[in-house]
N, C-alpha and C positions, 0 to 999 in steps of 0.2 A: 957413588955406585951402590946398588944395594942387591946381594946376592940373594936367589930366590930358588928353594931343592921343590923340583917339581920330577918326582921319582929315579931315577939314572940320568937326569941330565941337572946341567949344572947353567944358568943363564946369568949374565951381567947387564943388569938394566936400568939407565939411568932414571933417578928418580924423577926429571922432570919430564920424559917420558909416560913414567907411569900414571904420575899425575892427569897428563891429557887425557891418558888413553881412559881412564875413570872418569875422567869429566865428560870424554865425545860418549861414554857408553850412558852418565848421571844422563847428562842433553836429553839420547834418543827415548831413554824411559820417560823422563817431564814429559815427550813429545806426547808419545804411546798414549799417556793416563789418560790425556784430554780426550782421545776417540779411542777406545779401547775400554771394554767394562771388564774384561779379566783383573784379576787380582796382581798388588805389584810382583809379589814373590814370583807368580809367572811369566812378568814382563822382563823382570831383571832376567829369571834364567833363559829367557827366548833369546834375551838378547847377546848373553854370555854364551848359550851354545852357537850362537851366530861366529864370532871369533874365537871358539874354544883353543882351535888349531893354531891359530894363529899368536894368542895368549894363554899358554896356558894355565900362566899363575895367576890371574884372574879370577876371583871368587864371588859368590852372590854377598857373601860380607862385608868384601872392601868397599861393593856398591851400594851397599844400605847404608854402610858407616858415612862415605861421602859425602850422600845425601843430604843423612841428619847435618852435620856438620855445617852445610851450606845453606840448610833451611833455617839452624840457630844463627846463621849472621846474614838472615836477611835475602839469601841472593837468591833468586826464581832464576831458572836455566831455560825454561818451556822457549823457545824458537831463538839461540842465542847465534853459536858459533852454526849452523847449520842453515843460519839463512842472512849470514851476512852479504854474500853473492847476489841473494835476490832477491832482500827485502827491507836491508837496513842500508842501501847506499847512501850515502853523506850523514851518515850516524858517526857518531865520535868513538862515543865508548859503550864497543860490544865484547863480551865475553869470548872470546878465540883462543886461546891455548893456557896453561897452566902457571904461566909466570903472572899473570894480569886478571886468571878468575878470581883471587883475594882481592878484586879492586872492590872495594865498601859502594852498593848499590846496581851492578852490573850494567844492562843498556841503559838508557834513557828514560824515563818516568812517563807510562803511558803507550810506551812501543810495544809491550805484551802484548795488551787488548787488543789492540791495532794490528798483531801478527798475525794473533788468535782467531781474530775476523775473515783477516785476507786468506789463513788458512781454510778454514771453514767454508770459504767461497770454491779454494779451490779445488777442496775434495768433493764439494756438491756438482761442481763442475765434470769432476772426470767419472762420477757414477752418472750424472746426465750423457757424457759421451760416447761411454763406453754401453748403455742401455740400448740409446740410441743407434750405435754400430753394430750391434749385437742383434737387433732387432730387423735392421737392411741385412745383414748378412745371412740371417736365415731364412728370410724372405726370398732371396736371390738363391738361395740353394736348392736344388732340387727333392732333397730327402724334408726340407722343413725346419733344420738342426744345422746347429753351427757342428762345420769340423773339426777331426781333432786336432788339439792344442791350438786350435783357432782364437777360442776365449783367452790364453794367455799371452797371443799375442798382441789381438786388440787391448788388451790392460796394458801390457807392459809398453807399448806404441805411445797409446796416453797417455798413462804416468809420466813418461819422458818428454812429448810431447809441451804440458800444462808443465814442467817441473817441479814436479811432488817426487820422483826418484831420488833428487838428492835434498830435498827438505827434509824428504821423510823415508830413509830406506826401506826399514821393515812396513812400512804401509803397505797394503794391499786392499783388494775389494771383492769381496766371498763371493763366487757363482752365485752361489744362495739367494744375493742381494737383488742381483741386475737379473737373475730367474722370477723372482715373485713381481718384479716390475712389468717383467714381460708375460706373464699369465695374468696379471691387472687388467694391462696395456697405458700403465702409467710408466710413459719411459721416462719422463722430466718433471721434475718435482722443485720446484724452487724455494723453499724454504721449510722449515722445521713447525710444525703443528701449523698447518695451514687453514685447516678451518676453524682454530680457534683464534682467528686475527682478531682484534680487538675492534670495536663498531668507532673508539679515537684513533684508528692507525690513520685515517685522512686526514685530520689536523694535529697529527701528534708533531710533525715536521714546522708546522707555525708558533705552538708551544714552545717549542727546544731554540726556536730563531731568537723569538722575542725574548729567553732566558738569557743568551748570551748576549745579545744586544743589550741588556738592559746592565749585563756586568761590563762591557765592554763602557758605557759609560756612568762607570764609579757607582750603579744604582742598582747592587744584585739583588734578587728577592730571594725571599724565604721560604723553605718546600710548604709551610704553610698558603703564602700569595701565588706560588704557584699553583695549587690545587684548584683553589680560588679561582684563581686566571681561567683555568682550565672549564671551572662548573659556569664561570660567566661567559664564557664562547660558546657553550650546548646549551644556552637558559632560552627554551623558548624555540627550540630550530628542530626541525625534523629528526635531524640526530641523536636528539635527548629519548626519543620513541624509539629508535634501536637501542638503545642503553638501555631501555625497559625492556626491549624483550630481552634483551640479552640476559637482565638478571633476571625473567621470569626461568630462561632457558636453565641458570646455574640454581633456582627454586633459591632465589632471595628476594626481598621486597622491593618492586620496582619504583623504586623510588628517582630513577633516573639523573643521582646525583653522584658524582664520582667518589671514594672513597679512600682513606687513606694508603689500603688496599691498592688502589689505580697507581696513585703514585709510586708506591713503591715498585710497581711490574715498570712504568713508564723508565723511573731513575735504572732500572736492572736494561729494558732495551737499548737507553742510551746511555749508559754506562762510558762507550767510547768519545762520547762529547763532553758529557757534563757528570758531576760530584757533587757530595755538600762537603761545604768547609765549614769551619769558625772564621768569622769576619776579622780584618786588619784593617785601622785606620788610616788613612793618608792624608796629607796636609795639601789643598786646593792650591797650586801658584798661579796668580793671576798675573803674573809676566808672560808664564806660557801659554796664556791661550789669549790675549789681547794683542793680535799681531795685527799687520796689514792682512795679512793674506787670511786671516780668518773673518778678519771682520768686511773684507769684497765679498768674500764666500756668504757670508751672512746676508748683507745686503743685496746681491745679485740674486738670492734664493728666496728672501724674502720680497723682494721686489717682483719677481716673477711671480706669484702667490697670489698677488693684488692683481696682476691681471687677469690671473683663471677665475679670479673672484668677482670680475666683474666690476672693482673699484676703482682702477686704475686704467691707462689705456698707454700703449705704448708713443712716442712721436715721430713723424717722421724726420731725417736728421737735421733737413732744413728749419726746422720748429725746434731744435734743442735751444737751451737758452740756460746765462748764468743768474742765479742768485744771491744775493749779498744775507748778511747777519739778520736781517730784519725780516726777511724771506721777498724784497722787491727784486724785478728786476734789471741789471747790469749790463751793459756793455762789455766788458772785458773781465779777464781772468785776474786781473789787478786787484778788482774793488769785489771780488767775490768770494763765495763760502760756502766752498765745498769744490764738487766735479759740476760738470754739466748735464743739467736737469732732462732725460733722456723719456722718462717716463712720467706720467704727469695723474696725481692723486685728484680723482672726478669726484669722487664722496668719500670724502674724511671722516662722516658723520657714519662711515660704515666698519672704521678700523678704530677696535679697542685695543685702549692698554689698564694693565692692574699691576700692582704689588703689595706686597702685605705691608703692613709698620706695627714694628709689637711693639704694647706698652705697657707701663707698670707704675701704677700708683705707687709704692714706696719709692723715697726719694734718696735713698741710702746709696747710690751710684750715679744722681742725676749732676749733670754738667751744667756748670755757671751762667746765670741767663745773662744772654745776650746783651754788653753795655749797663748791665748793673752791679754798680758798686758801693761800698758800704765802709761808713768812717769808724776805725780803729785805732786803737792805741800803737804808737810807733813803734815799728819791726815785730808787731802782731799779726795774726790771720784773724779773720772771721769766722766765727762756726755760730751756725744758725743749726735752729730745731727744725727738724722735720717730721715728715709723716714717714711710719713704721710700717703699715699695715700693708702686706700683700693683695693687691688686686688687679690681675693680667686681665688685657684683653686685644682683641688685632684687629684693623682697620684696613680698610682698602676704598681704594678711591680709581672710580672704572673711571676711566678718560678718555674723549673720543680725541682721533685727529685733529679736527676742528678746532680742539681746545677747550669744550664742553665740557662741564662735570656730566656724567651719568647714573651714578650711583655710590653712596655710600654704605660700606659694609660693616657692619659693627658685630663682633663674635666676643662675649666675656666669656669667662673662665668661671662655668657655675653649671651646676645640675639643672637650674631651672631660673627662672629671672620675676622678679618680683616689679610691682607697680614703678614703685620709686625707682627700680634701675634701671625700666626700659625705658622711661621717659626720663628720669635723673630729677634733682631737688636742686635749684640753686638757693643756696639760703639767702645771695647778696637780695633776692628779688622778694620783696615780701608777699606773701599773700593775701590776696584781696578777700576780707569776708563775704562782699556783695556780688561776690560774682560766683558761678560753678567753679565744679574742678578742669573741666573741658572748658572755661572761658578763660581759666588760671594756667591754662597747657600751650604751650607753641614759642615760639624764637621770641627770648627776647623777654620773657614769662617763666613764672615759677617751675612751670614744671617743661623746660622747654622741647624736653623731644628728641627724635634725630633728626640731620640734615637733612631737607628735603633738597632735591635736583629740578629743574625744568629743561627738557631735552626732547627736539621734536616736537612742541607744541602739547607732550603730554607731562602731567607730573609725576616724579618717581618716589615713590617712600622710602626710605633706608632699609637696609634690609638687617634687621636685628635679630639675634638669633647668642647660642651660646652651648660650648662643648666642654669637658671635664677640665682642659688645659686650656682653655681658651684659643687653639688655634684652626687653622683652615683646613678642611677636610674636600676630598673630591665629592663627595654629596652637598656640601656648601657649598661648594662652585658650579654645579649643577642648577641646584635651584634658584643661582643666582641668575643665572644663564635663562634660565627656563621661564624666572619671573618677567621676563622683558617680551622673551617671546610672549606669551598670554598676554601682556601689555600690544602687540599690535604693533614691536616696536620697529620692526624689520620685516616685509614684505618680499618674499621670495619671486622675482619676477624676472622675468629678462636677462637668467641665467645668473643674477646679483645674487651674493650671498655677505652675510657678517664676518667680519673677522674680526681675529683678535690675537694679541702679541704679548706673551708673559714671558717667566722665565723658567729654567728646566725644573722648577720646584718639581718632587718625586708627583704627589699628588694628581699633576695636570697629566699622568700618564695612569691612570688609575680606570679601572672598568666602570663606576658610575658614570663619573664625568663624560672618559670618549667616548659610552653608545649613546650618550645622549647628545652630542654633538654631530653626531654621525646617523641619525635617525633623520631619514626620509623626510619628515613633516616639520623637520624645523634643523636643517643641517649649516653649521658654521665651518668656517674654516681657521683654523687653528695653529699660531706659529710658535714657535720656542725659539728663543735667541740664546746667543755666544754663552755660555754657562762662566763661570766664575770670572766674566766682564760688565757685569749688570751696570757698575758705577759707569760703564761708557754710553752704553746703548740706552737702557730701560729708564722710559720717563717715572718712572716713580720713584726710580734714587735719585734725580734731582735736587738740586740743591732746593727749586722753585718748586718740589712738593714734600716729598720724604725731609728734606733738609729744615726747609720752614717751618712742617709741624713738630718736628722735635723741638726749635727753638721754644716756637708758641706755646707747646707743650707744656718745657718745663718751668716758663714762665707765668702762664696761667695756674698752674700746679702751686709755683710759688707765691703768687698771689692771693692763691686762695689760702692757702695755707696761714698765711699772715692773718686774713680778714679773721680767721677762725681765732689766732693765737689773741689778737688782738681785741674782742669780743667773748672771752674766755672760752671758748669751744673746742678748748684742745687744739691737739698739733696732728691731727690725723685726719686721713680720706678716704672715702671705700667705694662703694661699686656707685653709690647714688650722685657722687661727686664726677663721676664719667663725664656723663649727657651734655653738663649745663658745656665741661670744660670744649668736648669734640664742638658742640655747637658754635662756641664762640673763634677755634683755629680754622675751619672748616671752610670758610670763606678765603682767609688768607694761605691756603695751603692747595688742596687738589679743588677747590672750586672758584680759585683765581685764573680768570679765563686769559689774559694774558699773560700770567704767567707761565701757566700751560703751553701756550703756541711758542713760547719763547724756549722750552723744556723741549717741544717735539723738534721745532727747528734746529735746534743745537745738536741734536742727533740725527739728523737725517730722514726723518719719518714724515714731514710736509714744508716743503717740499721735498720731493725725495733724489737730495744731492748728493748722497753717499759724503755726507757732510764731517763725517768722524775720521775719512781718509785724511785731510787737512790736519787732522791733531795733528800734535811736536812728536808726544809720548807713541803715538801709534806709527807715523812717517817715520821715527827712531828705527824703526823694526820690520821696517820693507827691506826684504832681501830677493834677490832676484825679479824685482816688478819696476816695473817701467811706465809712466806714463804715454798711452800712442800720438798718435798723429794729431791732427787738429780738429779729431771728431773726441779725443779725450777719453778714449776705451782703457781701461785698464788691464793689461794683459801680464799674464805672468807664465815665467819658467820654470817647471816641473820637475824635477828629477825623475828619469825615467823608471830608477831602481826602485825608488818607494813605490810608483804607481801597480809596478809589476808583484809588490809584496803585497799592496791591500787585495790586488784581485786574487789573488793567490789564497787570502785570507778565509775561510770558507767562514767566519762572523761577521763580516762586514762588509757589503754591498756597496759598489759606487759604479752605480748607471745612473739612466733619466726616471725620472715618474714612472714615463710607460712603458719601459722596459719592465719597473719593477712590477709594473702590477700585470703585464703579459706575464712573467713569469712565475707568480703565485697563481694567476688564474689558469696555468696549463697545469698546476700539480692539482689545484685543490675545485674548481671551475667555478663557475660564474657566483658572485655574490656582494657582499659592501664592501667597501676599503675607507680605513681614516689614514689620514696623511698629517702624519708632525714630521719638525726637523728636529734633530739631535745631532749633539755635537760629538764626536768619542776621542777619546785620548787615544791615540797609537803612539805613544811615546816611546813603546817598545821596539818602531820601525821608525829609525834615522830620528826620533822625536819630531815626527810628524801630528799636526792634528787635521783631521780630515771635516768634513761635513756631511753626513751621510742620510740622504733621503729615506726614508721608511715606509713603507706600508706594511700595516698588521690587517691582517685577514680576520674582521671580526663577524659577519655573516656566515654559518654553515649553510648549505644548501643541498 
């Protein structure tokens, strides 16, 4: 108990009492500051003569002291115990009375802003109401004028009404206010500096999607790629000329490009969705996302793809039929591999695959080639010499369905590329005097080249090229994309379009690459598969292409290496030693045509037998899925409770295609859409993974 002399009277009050009663009074002041521009020393005493009577021992000191007190460890009060009732239901931990305000952190992390908003809405709300009724009622009056104490009671009807009475007591709303609205004839006002909306408030809602969707799967960007993002969706659109006037309106230089300035108003409006952090790493588990049920999800998605593409063609079910390992076909489900062929791939020669292979001259980590061995002194190892010298570069080998090589990509690790490294030197090939340097060039020849491809009746050059690190950039995938086109290699016709199948590399989601796949005059269709299950699905980790050029790799590596040691030329290799080597695996690796079909078939991709469902490791980890009837569907059982959490989810979307693009084109209206899949972790809900269709709204209009 703590005695308290408040002049001729004598009171006994317990102190956790008095605690409250300073906290519900600290509360109402937080509230006050946020809409209130009086100073605090006035807010505190408004609110202390409000209960004077009622406490007298109460002073404007205790409430300042509390304050500080509460502001050194952390705890903001702004809508705590005063809107538990109506704003914090199924919230755990909210600040309510004086035993539990010293809980370290008070509500929830994020439930301010989110109070602050819903506040803000609904004090806009009851000045809109009250303007509004205010407005009829002196219209309906005969003198012209509301009656008296008429205006306090349309306020205090409202206030109760909207429940701001008990959010916020001391609120109120000055005659003053809903008078100057009404000599305007502005009774409704929906939001704070309205004519300075921003000319990005119509795609700023696409921006903020695509932010979280791209953390939502493990690939946040940086407010740097955002800005980016942002100047590459106005480059070029009608939009970018409001931008200009707008800065000529602010007397800056219209330059039409957003500013780092933009971003930071953009991160201050949507404050309530998104932040920047400091990044944390996590560790990819490929158990978790190599399931049954993701990889139907894969396959049914990506199989649909191929028919709006025009590649494929559904059957009818009398026409289904089994495949066996070789891809003929079977009588029965005995001698077969995979499901039943449902859907049937018409031009294979229309669906690409790629993936990168990095490699590295130093041999300081390379693995034992393949069946070679070497005689030593008993209970000794071998150590061989090798080459030291650092020289990176990355490879990719486009492959059609068909099994066709299409191109080979060649990117070293070099500011610029010299004679001997764009065609390579093999020393084993000597040089002919009587001939030119271009009769001394080509496979098989001193100075042999890149792979060449023949695909389609035309022939494809390598595409060589070379970046600081040597690796793949969305403008390199671009032009790679681009070079085919201009080759005449795919004919837009009869609603057919290209496709092609990688993996979520960051890059393939990068603004070069998808406006240029997404451009009218040469548009591909674009898939991304199961993300940290590559070694199941993606033919390029094949054993029968990634796998073999490693071998060959570091065999031929080894070999040359010898011829050198062996002819005194040292024990090293550099960027000129590349060519001769890629030229010589290049065959046995992504330009082995049966190898390839035998790669595509083992995964499902020609025929398309959802052929991976069969694995051991993946049939391991079907839960709840059931083969059907004798048409062979594969249907699965859902948890109702995850489904209700991702719609629930306001970052993550699971409807059809054209759902989703009805519903970008009624916020933002008519214009392009590119379409990839991505996969996202929701591990946070039951350790579900989802598969979630996308459209990014990249045409303004």
């Amino acid at each position: 108990m703590k005695r308290v002399n408040d002049g001729d009277q004598l009171h006994s009050i317990p102190r956790v009492k008095m605690r409250k009663i300073t906290l519900d009074i600290c509360t109402e002041v937080s509230n006050a500051q946020l809409f209130n521009d009086d100073g605090i020393v006035k807010i505190i005493d408004d609110n202390i003569n409000r209960i004077k009577n009622e406490h007298p021992w109460l002073t404007n000191d205790m409430v300042r002291s509390k304050l500080q007190r509460l502001k050194s460890k952390g705890i903001k009060l702004g809508l705590t115990s005063l809107l538990e009732d109506s704003l914090c239901s199924g919230v755990d931990r909210v600040i309510t009375n004086a035993e539990n305000c010293l809980v370290s952190g008070g509500r929830p992390k994020g439930s301010g802003v989110q109070n602050k908003i819903l506040l803000e809405n609904k004090i806009m709300e009851a000045k809109n109401r009250i303007a509004v009724l205010c407005d009829k009622k002196r219209k309906q009056s005969k003198k012209g004028k509301l009656e008296k104490n008429e205006y306090k009671k349309i306020h205090d009807d409202t206030l109760k009404d909207i429940g701001l009475d008990k959010m916020m007591p001391t609120f109120s709303v000055p005659w003053k206010t809903i008078n100057t609205r009404l000599l305007r004839k502005r009774l409704v006002i929906t939001g704070r500096n309205v004519n300075k909306k921003s000319p990005m408030a119509a795609i700023e809602p696409v921006i903020l999607q695509v932010v979280l969707w791209k953390q939502e799967a493990n690939q946040p960007i940086t407010p740097t790629e955002g800005l980016q993002l942002s100047n590459s969706l106005i480059e070029g659109k009608p939009i970018q000329e409001e931008i200009k006037k707008n800065q000529l309106m602010l007397k800056r230089e219209p330059t039409g490009i957003l500013s780092k300035t933009y971003w930071k108003l953009f991160m201050r409006r949507h404050k309530h969705a998104i932040e920047s952090k400091r990044g944390g790493r996590i560790a990819s588990n490929r158990a978790e996302w190599v399931t049954y049920e993701n990889i139907k999800m894969m396959y049914d998605l990506i199989y649909s793809q191929m028919i709006e593409a025009g590649i494929a063609v559904s059957l009818p079910e009398d026409e289904w039929y089994w495949v066996n390992n070789l891809g003929l076909r079977v009588d029965n489900e005995e001698e077969s591999s995979g499901l039943k062929v449902k859907i049937k791939l018409t031009h294979p020669e229309w669906l690409l695959f790629g993936d990168e292979v990095g490699n590295e001259m130093n041999q300081k980590d390379d693995k034992n080639v393949e069946g070679r061995k070497y005689l030593v002194k008993k209970n000794s190892l071998p150590k061989l010499t090798g080459s030291n010298v650092d020289a990176r570069f990355t490879a990719i080998g486009l492959t059609a369905a068909s099994g066709d090589p299409v191109m080979c990509v060649i990117i070293f690790a070099a500011e610029e590329l010299t004679f001997s490294q764009q065609m390579g030197h093999d020393i084993r090939i000597p040089f002919d005097d009587n001939k030119s340097v271009k009769e001394n060039s080509g496979k098989g020849k001193t100075f042999p080249g890149s792979p060449k491809c023949y695909f389609r009746g035309k022939e494809v050059e390598a595409f060589v090229t070379c970046t600081p690190k040597g690796s793949v950039t969305s403008d390199i995938l671009k032009q790679v994309f681009e070079r085919l086109d201009n080759m005449g290699m795919y004919e837009r016709v009869d609603g057919r379009v290209p496709m092609a199948l990688f993996d979520a590399h960051d890059l393939r989601l990068q603004v070069p690459f998808l406006q240029y796949i997404n451009d009218k005059n040469h548009i591909w269709k674009f898939c991304i598969g199961l993300p940290n299950g590559t070694h199941k699905w993606q033919v390029g980790d094949s054993k029968q292409q990634n796998g073999r050029w490693k071998i060959e790799w570091y065999k031929e590596k080894d070999d040359l290496v010898s011829y050198k040691r062996n002819n005194g030329l040292g024990c090293n290799l550099d960027k000129s030693d590349i060519m001769p080597i890629v030229s010589r695996i290049w065959d046995k690796s992504f330009a082995n045509k049966e190898g390839n079909k035998k790669a595509i078939r083992e995964r499902g991709w020609n025929p398309l037998s959802y052929n991976l469902l069969k694995d051991p490791e993946i049939l391991a980890t079907r839960a709840n899925f059931s083969l059907g009837d004798e048409n062979n569907e594969v249907t699965a059982t859902v948890n109702q409770t995850s489904t209700d959490v991702v719609v629930q989810d306001n970052a993550v979307l699971n409807h059809s295609p054209s759902q989703s693009q009805e519903n970008t084109t009624a916020i933002l209206g008519n214009g392009e859409f590119i379409y990839i899949y991505i996969y996202i972790n929701l591990s946070k809900y039951l350790s579900k993974h989802f598969c979630v269709y996308i459209s990014i709204y990249l045409s303004i209009v």
